[in-house]
C-alpha positions, 0 to 999 in steps of 0.5 A: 942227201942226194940219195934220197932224191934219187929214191924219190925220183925213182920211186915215183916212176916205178914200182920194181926198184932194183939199186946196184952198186957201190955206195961207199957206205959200210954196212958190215959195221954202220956206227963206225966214223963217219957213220955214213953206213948207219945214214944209208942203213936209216935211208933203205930202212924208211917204209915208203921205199921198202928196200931190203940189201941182198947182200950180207957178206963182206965186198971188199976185203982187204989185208987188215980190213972187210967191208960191205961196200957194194950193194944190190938194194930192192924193193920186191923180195920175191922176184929174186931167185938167188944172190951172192958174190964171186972173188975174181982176184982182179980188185980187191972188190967182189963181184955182185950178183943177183938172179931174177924170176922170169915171169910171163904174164898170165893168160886171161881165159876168154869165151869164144864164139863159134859158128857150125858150117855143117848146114851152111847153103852158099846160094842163101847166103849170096841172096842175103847179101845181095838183100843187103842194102849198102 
């Protein structure tokens, strides 16, 4: 399956995976023929990818028919803030979308060395330099 070389070759690489798009593959109901559904549902489900679908609603919706077709597949749950869909009634697909946790990285707390300057005598300071064989 061609989809699951491209999660190998994904997951080798990185390890924040964000998979969005159309995959044509039903999940609303995945045992339904050709049961491709059920294939991409067995496929996320494989622990070594770890990959949770955001969205749980019908994408396409059509006059006799609802289907989930489009996707937003991810690894870490946690980054998300929100996700859902929008119908801009210009396809018979909606709009996916997902937000993401801004995050910066913390700061790590340092020591810092200071030098009082209060007894400082500029004329000892120019006879050590000049001491200083170079």
């Amino acid at each position: 399956m061609e989809l699951s070389a491209l999660f190998d070759a994904t997951a080798t690489v990185t390890n924040n995976l964000i998979y969005i798009g159309e995959f044509n593959c039903d999940l609303m109901l995945p045992d339904k023929p050709p049961k491709d559904g059920r294939d991409l549902s067995d496929l996320v489900d494989i622990k070594f990818y770890n990959l949770k679908n955001l969205i749980e609603i019908p994408t396409r919706i059509g006059k006799t028919s609802e289907t989930l077709l489009d996707l937003i597949l991810i690894n870490k749950i946690r980054r998300i803030l929100t996700s859902g869909t929008v119908d801009v009634h210009l396809s018979d697909h909606s709009l996916i979308h997902t937000f993401l946790r801004a995050s910066t990285p913390r700061l790590r707390w340092g020591k810092i060395c200071l030098r009082s300057l209060k007894h400082f005598d500029s004329a000892l300071f120019r006879q050590d330099l000049n001491n200083v064989p170079y």
